[in-house]
MIVO-615056 format. One record per atom (N, C-alpha, C): residue in one letter; x, y negated, z. Coordinates in steps of 0.02 Angstrom, whole numbers, padded with zeros to 5 digits, always signed. Example, Ala and Ser with C-alpha at 12.3 -4.5 7.8 and 13.67 -1.06 7.14 Angstrom:
# residues 2
A+00660+00284+00390A+00615+00225+00390A+00660+00165+00390S+00642+00112+00354S+00684+00053+00357S+00645-00002+00394
END
This chain:
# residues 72
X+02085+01528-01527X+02040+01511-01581X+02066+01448-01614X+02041+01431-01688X+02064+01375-01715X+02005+01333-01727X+02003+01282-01700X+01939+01221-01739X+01946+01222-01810X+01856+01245-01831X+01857+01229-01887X+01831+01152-01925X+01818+01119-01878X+01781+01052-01873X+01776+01024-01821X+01768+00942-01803X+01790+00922-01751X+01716+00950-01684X+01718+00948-01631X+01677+00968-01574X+01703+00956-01517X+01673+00962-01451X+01683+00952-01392X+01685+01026-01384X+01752+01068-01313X+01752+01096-01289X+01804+01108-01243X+01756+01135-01178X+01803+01131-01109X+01811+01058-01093X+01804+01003-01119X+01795+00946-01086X+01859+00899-01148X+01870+00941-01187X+01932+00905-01219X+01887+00893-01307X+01895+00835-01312X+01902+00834-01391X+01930+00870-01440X+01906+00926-01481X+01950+00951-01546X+01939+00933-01603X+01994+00913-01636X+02005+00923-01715X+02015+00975-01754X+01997+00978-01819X+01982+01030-01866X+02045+01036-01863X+02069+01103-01852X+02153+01149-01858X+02174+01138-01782X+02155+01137-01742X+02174+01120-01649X+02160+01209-01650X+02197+01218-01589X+02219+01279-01576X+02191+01265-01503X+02145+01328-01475X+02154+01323-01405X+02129+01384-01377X+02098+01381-01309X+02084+01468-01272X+02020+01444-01269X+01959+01524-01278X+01912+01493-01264X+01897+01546-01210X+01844+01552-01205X+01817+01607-01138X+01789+01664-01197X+01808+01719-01158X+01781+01767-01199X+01694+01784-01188X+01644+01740-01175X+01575+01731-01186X+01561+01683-01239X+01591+01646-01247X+01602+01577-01293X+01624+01600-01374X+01666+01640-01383X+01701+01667-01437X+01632+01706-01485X+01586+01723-01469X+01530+01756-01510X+01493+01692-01554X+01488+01640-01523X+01459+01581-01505X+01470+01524-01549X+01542+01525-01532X+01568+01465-01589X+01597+01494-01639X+01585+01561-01650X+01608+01587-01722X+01524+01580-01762X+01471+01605-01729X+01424+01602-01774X+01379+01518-01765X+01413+01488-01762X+01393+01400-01764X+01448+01369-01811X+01492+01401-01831X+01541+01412-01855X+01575+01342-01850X+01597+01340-01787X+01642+01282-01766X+01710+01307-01749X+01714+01365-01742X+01790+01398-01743X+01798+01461-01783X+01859+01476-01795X+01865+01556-01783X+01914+01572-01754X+01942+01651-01760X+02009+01670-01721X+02057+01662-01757X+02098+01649-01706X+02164+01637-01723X+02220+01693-01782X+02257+01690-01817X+02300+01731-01850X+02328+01784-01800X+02338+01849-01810X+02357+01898-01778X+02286+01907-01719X+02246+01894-01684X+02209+01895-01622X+02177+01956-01653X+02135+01994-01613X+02110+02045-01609X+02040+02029-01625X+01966+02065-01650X+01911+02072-01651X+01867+02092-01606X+01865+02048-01550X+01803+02089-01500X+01733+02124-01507X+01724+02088-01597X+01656+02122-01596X+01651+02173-01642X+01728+02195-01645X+01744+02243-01706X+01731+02310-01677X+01732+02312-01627X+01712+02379-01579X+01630+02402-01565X+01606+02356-01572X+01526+02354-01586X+01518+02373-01513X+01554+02381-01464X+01495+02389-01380X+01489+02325-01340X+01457+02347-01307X+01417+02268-01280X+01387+02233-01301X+01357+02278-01363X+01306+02224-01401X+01218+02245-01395X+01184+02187-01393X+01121+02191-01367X+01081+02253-01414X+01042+02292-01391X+01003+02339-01450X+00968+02273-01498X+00949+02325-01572X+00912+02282-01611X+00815+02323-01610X+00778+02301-01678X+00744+02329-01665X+00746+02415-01685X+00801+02434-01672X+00821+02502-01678X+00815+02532-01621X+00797+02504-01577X+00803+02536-01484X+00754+02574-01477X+00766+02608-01414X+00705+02640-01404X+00655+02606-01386X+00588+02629-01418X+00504+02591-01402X+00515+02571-01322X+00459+02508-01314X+00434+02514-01274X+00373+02538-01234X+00368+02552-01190X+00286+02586-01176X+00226+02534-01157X+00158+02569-01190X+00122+02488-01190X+00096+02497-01096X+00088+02429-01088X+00062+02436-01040X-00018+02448-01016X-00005+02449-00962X-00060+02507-00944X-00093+02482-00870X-00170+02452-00882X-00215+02414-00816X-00229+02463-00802X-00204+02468-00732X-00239+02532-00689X-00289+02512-00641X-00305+02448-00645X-00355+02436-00617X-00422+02437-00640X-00419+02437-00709X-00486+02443-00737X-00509+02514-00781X-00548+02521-00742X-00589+02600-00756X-00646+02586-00783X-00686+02648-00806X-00725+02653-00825X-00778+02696-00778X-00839+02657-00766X-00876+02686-00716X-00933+02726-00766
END
């Protein structure tokens, strides 16, 4: 990834245009805080779209349900 502005990460000081590795949990992260992006040539992890959380497009949830209270 390349710093796009200066920040702390991994314990090292970066400057805007610093080049370094990040963890691939981190990379979702500091692209949309937009303190980095990827590097020239690197690949798109989120260009594949799996592993990504459902939206509110998922399937319903079911409401819940007191089974303790009846009606006498």
């Amino acid at each position: 990834m390349v710093a796009l502005k200066e920040f702390r990460y991994g314990g090292k000081q970066l400057l805007a245009g610093d080049s370094f590795e990040a963890h691939a949990r981190d990379v979702r992260v500091l692209r949309a805080i937009k303190n980095a992006k990827l590097a020239d040539g690197v690949d798109d992890p989120d260009s594949d779209g799996e592993d990504r959380q459902k939206g509110p497009g998922g399937p319903a949830k079911r409401p819940y349900k007191r089974r303790d209270m009846k009606a006498e």
